[in-house]
LUMLUMMI-631265 format. One line per field, with one value per residue: residue number from 1; residue in one letter; y, z negated, x negated of N, C-alpha, C in turn. Coordinates in Angstrom, 2 decimals, padded with zeros to 5 digits. Each point is the difference from the previous one (the first is absolute). Layout:
<atoms>
k <- NUM/... $
r <- a/... $
n.v <- Y/... $
n.w <- Z/... $
n.u <- X/... $
ca.v <- Y/... $
ca.w <- Z/... $
ca.u <- X/... $
c.v <- Y/... $
c.w <- Z/... $
c.u <- X/... $
</atoms>
This chain:
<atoms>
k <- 1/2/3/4/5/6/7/8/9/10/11/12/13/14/15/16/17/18/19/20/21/22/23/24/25/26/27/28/29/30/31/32/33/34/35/36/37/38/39/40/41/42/43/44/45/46/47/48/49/50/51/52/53/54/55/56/57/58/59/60/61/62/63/64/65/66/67/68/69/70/71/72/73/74/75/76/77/78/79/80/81/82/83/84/85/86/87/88/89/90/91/92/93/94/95/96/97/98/99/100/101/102/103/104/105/106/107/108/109/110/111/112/113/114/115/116/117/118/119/120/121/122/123/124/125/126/127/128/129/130/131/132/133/134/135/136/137/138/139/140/141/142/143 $
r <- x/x/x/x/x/x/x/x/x/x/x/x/x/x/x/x/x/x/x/x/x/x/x/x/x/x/x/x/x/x/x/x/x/x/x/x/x/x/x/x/x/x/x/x/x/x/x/x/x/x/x/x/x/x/x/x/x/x/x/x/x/x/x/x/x/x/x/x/x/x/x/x/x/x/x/x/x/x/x/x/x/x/x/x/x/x/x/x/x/x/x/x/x/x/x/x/x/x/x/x/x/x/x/x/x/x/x/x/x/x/x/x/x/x/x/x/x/x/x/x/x/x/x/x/x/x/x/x/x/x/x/x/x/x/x/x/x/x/x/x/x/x/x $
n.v <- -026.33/000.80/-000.70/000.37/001.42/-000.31/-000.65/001.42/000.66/-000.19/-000.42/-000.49/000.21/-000.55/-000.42/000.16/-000.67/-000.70/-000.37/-000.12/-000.70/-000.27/000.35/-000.32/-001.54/-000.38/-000.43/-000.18/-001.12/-000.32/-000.21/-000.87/-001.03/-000.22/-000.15/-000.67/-000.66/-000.27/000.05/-000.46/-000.40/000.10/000.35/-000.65/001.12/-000.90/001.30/001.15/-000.25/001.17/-000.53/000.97/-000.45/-000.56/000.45/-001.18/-000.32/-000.18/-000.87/000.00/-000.83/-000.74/-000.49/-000.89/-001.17/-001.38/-001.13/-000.43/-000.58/-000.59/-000.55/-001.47/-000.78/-000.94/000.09/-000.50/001.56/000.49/000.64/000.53/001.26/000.62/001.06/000.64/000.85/000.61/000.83/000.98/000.63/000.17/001.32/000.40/000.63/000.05/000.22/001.61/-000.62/001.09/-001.30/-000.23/-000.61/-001.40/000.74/-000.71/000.93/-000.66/000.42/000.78/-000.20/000.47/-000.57/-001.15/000.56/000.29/-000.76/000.86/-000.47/-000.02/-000.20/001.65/-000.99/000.20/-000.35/-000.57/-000.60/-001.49/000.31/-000.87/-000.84/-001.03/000.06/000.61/-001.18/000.29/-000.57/000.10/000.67/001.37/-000.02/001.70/001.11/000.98/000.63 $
n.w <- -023.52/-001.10/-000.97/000.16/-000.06/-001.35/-000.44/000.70/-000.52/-001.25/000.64/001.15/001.25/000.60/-001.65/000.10/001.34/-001.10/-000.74/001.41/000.06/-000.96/000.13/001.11/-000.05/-001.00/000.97/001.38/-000.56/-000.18/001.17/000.33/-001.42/000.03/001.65/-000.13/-000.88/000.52/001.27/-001.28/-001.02/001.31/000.10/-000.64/000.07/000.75/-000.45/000.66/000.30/000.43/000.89/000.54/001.25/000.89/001.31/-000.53/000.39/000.72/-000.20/000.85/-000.43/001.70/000.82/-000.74/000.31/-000.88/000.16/-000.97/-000.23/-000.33/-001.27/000.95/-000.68/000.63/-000.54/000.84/000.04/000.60/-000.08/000.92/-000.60/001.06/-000.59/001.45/-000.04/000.43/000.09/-001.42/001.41/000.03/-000.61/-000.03/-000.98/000.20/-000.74/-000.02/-001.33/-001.05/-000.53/001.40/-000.42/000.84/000.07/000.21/001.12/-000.03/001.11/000.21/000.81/-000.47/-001.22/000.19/000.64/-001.30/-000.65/-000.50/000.91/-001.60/-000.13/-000.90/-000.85/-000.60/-000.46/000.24/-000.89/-000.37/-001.40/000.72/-001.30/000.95/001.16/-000.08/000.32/001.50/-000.55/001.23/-000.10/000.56/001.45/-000.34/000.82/-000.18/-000.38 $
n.u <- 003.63/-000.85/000.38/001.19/-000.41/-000.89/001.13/000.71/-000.83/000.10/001.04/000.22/-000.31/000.75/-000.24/-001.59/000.51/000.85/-000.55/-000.99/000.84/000.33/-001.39/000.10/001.29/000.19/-000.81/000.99/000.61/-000.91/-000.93/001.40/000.25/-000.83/-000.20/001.14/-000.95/-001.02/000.84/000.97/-000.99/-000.50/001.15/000.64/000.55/-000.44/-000.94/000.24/-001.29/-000.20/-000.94/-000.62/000.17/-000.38/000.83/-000.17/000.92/000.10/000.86/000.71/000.74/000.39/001.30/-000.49/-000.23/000.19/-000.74/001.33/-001.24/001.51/-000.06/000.73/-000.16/000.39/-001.38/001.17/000.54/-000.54/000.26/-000.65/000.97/-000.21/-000.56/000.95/-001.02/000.85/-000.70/000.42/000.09/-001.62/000.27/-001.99/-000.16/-001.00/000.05/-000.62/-000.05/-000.02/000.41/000.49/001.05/000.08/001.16/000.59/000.47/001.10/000.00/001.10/-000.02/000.97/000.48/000.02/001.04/000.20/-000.52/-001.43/-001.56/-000.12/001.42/000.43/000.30/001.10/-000.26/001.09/-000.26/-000.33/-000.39/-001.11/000.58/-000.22/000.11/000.62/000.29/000.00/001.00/-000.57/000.85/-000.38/000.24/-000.43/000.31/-001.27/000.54 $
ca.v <- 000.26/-000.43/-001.25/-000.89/000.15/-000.54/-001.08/-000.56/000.26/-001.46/-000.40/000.01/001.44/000.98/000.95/000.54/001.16/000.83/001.13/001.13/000.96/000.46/000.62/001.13/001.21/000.42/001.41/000.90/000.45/000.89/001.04/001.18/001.12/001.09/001.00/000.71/000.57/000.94/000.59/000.25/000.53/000.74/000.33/000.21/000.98/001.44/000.89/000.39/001.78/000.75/000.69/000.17/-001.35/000.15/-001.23/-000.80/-001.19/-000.57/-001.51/-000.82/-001.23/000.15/-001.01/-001.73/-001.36/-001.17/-000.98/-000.27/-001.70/-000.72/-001.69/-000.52/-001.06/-000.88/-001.70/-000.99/000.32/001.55/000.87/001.44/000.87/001.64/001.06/001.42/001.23/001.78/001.31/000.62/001.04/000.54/000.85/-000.21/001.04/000.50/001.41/-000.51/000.95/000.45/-000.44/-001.10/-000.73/000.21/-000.78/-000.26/-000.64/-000.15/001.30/000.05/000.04/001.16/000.49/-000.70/000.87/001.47/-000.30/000.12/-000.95/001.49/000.54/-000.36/-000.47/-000.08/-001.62/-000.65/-000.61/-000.16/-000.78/-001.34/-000.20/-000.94/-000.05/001.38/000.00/001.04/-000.46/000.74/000.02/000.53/001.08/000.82/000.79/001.09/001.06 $
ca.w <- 001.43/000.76/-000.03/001.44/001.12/-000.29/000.66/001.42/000.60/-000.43/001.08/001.24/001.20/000.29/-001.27/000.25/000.80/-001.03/-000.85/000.63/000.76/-001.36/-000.86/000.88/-000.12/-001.40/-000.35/000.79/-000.55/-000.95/000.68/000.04/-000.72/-000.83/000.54/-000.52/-001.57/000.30/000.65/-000.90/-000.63/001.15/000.71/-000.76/-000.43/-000.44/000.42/001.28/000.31/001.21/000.22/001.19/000.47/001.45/000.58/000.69/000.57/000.32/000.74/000.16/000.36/000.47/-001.36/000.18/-000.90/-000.61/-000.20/-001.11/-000.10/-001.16/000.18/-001.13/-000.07/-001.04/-000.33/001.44/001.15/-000.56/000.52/000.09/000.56/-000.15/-000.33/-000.05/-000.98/000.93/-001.04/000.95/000.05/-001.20/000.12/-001.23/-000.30/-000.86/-000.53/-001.10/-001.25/-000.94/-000.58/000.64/-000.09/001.05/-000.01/001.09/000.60/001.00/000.07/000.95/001.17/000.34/-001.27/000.60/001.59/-000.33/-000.52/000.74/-000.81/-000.68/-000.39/-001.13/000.39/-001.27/-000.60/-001.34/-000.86/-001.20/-000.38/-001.09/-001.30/-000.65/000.96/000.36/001.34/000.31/000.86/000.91/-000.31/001.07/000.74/001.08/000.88/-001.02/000.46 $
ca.u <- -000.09/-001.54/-000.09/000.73/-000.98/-000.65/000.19/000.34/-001.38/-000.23/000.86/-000.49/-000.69/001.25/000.37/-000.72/000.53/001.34/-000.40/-000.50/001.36/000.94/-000.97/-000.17/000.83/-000.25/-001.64/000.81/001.65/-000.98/-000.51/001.10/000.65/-001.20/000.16/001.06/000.23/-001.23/000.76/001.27/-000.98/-000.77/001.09/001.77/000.69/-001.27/000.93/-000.64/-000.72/-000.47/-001.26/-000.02/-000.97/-000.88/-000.38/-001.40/000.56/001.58/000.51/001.13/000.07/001.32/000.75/-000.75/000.44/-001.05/000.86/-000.78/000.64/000.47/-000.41/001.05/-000.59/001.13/-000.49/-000.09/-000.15/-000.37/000.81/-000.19/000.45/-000.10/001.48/-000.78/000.99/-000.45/-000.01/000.68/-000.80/-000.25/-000.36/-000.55/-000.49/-001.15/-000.41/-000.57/000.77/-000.80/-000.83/-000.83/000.86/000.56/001.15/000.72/001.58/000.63/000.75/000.72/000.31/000.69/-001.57/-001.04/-000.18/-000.08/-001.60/-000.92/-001.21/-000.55/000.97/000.18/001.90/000.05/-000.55/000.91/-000.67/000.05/-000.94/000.43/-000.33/-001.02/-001.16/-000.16/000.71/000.83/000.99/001.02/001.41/000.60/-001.02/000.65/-000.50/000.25/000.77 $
c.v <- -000.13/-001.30/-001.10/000.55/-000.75/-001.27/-000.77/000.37/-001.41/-001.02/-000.34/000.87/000.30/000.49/001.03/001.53/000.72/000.96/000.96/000.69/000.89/000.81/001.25/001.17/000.95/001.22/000.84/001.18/001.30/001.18/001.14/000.79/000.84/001.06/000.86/001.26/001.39/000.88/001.24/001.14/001.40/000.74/000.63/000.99/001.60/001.10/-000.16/001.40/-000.19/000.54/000.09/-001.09/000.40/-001.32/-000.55/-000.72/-000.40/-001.03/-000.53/-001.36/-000.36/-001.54/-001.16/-000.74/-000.36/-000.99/-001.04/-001.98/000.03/-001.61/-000.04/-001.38/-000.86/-001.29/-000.51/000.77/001.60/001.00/001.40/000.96/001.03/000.68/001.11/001.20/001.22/000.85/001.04/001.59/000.95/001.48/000.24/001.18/-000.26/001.46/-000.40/001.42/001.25/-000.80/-001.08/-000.81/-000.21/-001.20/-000.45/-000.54/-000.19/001.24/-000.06/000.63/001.71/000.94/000.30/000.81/001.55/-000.03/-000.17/-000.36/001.94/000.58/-000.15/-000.09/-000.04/-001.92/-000.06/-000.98/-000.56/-000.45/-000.97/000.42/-000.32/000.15/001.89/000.60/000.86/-000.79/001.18/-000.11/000.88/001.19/000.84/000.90/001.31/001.17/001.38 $
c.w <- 000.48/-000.27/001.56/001.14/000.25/000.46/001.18/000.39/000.23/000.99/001.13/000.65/000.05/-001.13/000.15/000.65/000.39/-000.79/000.06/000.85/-000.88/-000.60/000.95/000.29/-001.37/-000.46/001.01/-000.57/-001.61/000.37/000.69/-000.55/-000.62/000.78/000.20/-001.08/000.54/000.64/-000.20/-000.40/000.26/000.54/-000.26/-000.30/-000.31/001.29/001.91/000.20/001.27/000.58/001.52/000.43/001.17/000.73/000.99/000.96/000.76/001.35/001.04/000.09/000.52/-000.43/001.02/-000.52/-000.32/-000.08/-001.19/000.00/-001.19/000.34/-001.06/-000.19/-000.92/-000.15/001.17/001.14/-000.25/001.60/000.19/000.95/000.35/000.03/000.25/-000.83/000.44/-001.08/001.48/-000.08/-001.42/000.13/-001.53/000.07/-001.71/-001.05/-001.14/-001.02/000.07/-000.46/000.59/000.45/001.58/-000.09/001.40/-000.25/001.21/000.25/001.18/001.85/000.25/-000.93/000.86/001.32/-000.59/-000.53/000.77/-000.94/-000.97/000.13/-001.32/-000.90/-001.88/-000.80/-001.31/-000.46/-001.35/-000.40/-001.19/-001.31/-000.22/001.35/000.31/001.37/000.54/000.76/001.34/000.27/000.75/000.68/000.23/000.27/-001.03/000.37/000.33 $
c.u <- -001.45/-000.49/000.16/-000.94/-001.35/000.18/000.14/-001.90/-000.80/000.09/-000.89/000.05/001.61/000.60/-000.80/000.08/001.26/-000.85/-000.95/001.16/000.44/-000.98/-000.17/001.41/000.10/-000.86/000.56/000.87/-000.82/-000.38/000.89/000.58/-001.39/000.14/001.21/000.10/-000.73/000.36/000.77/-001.00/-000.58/000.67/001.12/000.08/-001.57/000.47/-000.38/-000.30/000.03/-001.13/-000.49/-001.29/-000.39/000.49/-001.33/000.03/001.43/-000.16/000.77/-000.43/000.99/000.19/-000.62/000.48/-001.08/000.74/-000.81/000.99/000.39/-000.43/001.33/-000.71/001.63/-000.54/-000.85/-000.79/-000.59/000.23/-000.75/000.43/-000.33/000.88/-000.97/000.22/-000.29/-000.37/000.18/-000.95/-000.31/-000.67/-000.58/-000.86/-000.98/000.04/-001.50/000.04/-001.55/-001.46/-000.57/000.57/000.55/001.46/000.76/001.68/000.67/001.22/000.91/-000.74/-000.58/-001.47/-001.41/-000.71/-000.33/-001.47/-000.53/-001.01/-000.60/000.93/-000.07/001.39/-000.17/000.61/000.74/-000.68/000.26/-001.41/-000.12/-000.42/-001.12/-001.48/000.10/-000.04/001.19/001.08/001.09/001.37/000.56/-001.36/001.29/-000.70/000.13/000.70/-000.30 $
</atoms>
């Protein structure tokens, strides 16, 4: 197989630029699954603590579009589309942990109207294996 790559390199500009196609997807299709693995790794099944946080911060973002071009190209003729895409209203809240740490999420509406900026709210949490990182997983209100 690396032989034939070699070969088609070998080749003229449009072999050429097959196999900067094929090298880039390849080192893609790599870089995904590593980060996959890493992910799995960092993550999976570790436990979740609980720790009280501070909020720093909070957001709305009400709902916008963007509009993003697809290109179809079939040889002859090339083709560009837009395709809009709405997001939809965002309610974001900041905390920051004990140790410094400042996390962020997206929260309900309703959540969102009861927080206040130095409110102090209790912080579901996972932490990573490998970066020690605080993955956020649920805010609630202490009792």
């Amino acid at each position: 197989m690396f032989e034939g790559f070699v070969d088609l390199w070998q080749d003229g500009w449009p072999e050429k630029i097959l196999c900067i196609l094929m090298t880039i997807v390849v080192l893609g299709l790599l870089w995904l699954a590593l980060w996959g693995l890493y992910y799995l790794v960092e993550t999976v099944h570790q436990p979740e603590y609980t720790e009280t946080c501070v909020v720093t911060y909070k957001r709305f973002v009400p709902t916008h579009t963007t509009v993003q071009n697809t290109i179809i190209s079939t040889g002859k003729t090339t083709t560009i589309i837009p395709t809009v895409i709405v997001h939809p209203d965002t309610w974001e809240i900041h905390v920051m942990f004990n140790d410094g740490q400042i996390k962020s999420g997206n929260f309900s509406k309703e959540f969102y109207d009861q927080i206040y900026i130095e409110q102090t709210l209790n912080g579901s949490f996972k932490k990573g294996r490998i970066s020690g990182k605080k993955y956020l997983t649920v805010l609630g209100v202490p009792e």
